[in-house]
C-alpha positions in Angstrom: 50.5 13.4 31.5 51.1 16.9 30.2 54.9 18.0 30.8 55.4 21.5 32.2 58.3 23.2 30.3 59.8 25.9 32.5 61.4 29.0 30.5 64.7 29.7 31.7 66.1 33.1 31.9 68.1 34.6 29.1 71.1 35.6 30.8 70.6 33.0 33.7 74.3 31.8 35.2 75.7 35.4 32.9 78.0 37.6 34.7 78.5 41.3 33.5 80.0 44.3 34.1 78.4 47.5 33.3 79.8 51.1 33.0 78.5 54.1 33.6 75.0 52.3 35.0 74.2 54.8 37.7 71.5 56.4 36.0 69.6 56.4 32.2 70.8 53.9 29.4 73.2 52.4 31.5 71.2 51.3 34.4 68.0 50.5 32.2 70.5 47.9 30.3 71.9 46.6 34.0 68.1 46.4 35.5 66.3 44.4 32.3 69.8 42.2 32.4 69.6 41.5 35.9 65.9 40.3 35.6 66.7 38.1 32.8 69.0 36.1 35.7 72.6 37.7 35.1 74.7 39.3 38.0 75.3 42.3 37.6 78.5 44.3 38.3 77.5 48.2 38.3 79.7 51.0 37.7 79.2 54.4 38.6 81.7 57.6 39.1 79.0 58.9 41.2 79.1 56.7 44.6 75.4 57.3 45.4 74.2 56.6 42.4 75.6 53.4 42.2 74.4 52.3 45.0 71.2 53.5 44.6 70.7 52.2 41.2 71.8 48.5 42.6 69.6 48.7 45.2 66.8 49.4 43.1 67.6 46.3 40.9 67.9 44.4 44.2 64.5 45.6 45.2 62.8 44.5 41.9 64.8 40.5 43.0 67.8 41.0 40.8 71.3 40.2 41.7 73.7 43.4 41.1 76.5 44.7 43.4 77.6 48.7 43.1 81.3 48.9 42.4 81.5 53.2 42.1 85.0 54.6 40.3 86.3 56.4 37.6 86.1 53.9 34.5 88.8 55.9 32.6 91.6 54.4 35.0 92.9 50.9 34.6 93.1 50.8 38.4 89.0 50.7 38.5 88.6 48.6 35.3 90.9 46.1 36.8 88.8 46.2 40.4 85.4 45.3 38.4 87.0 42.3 36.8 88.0 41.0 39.9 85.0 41.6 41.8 83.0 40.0 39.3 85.1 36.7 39.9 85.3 37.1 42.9 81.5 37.4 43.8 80.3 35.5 40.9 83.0 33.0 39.8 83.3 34.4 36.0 82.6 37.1 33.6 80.9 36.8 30.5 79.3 39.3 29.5 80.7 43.6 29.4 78.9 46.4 28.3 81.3 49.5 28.0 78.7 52.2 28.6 80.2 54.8 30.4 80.8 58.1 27.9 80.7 61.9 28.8 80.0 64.8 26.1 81.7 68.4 26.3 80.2 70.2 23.2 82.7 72.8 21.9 83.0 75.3 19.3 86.6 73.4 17.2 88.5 76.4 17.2 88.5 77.1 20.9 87.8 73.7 22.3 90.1 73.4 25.3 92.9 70.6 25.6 91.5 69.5 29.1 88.3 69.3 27.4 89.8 67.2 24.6 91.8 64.7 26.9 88.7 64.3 29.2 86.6 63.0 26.4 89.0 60.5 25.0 90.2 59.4 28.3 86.7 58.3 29.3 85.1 57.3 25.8 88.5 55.7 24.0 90.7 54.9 26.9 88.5 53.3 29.5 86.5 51.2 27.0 89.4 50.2 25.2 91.0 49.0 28.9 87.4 47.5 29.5 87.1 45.7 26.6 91.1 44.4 27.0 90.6 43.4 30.5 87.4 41.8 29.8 88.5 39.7 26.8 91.4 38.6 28.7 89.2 36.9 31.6 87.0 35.6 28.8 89.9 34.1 26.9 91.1 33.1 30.0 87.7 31.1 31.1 87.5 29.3 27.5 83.9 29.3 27.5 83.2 32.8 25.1 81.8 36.1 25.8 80.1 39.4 24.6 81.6 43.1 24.6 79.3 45.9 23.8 80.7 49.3 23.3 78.4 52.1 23.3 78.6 54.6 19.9 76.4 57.1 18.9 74.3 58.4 16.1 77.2 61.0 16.1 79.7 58.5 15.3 78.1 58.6 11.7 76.8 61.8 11.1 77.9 65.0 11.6 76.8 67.2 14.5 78.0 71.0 15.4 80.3 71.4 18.2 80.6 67.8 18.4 83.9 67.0 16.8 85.8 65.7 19.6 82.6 63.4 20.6 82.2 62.0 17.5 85.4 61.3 16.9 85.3 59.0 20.1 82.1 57.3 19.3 83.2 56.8 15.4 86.7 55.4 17.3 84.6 52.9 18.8 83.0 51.3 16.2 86.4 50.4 14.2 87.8 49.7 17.3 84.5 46.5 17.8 84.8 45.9 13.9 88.8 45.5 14.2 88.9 43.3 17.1 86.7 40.6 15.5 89.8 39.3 14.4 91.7 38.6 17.7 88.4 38.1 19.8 86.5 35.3 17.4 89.0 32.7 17.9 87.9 32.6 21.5 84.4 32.6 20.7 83.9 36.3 22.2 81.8 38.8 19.9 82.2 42.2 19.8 79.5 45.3 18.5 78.0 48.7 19.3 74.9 50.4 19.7 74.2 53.6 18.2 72.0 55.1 20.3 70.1 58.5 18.6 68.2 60.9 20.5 66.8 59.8 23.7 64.9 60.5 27.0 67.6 60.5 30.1 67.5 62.4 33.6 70.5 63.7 32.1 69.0 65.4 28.8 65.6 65.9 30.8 67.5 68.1 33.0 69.7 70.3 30.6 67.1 71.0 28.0 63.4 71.0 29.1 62.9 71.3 24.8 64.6 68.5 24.6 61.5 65.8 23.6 59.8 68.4 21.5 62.7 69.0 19.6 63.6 65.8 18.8 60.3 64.5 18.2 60.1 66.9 15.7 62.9 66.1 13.3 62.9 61.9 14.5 61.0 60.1 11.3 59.4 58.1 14.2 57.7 61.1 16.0 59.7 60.5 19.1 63.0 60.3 20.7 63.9 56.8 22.3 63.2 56.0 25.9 65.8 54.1 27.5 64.1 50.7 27.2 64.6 50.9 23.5 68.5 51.2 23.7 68.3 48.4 26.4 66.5 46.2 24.3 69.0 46.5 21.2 71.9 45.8 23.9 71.0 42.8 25.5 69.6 41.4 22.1 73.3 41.5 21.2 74.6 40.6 24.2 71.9 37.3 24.4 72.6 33.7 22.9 70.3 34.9 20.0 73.0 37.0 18.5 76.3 34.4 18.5 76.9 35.0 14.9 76.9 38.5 15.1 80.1 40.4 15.7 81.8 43.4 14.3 78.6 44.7 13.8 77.0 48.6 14.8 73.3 48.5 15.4 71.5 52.3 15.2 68.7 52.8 17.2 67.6 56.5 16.0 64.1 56.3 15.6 65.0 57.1 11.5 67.4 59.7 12.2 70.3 59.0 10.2 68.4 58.3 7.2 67.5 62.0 6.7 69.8 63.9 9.6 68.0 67.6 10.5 70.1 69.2 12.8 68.0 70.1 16.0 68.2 74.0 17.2 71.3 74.2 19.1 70.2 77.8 20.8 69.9 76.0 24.4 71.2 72.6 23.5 74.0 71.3 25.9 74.1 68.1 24.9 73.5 65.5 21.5 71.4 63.0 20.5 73.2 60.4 22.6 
């Protein structure tokens, strides 16, 4: 009598919250999680989009509830928590995805502009990440944090100082928190995403795939499925003894670093 094995899910009975997930990386990492079995809390600032992007995962027979709000205030970080306990019984799993870029010349960026970026890309993933480890410590049964970096974060790009500083932040903030977050079995790491094809850089630079295909080793930029998959390998069983840790995905990028033509560009790599 032959035995039928039944594959289970990766992130079956997971629970996670998700930034920023309205549209591009963010939702491509909440839709390819969701499928794998995991409930899904998405975040949005932009109301519609959230709910838009959760009804399309719950169209495709995934499990994901829109919670909109600015991810930059503790008030909305501490509201995602809770609903995810409160509709799913636990948390398990955060990805701290939600970032904005204001390019800038350094010598006249403005102080609005400055407090924006750090405010959104520091101060909401670091309350993200706090408020998520604390449920996590608080359930005794682990976790995984992802922060979302940048190619940025480790090599220089013009009128990006402010950006980069964030996304560089980032990473030492995952490799410093290995220390308080392993003793509860909780790991920690970033993606570096490089150059890649959003609605968002779609619709500020038509150039924008030409241009980077042209100086990406790899003749392309990324699509968002290639980010995704680097994120929810790292948020996945497979990657328990990986924490700490900063995983590019640049198509080659870094390894050689041309600057793209920044005539029309509005926005970075990533």
């Amino acid at each position: 009598m032959t035995k039928k094995i039944m594959n289970k899910l990766q992130f079956q009975d997971q629970v996670a919250i998700i930034t920023g997930a309205g549209q591009g990386i963010g939702f491509e990492i909440a839709r390819q999680m969701a499928l794998e079995g995991a409930g899904i809390i998405l975040n949005d600032f932009d109301e519609r989009l959230a709910k838009e992007a959760s009804e399309k995962i719950r169209s495709e027979g995934g499990e994901c509830i829109a919670f909109p709000g600015d991810a930059s205030l503790a008030t909305t970080i501490d509201g995602l928590v809770q609903e995810a306990v409160n509709c799913f019984g636990k948390l398990t799993i955060a990805v701290a995805n939600a970032g904005i870029t204001l390019f800038g010349d350094f010598f006249e960026y403005p102080t609005a502009d400055l407090r924006r970026v750090l405010d959104v890309n520091m101060v909401g993933t670091f309350l993200l990440t706090q408020a998520a480890a604390r449920q996590m410590r608080l359930q005794k049964s682990g976790g995984r944090i992802l922060l979302m970096s940048s190619v940025v974060g480790h090599q220089a790009h013009q009128n990006l100082g402010a950006y980069a500083m964030t996304k560089a932040g980032l990473e030492m903030l995952a490799k410093n928190l290995v220390l308080e977050l392993s003793p509860h079995g909780i790991t920690i790491n970033t993606v570096a995403p490089g150059a890649t094809l959003t609605e968002r850089t779609l619709k500020d630079d038509p150039t924008y795939p030409k241009m980077w295909s042209a100086i990406t080793p790899l003749g392309r930029p990324a699509i968002c499925e290639d980010i995704a998959h680097a994120a929810l390998f790292l948020c996945s069983p497979q990657s328990g003894h990986i924490t700490g840790q900063s995983l590019v995905v640049d198509g080659g990028w870094t390894s050689v670093s041309p600057l793209p033509d920044l005539s029309n560009q509005r926005h970075p790599a990533s």
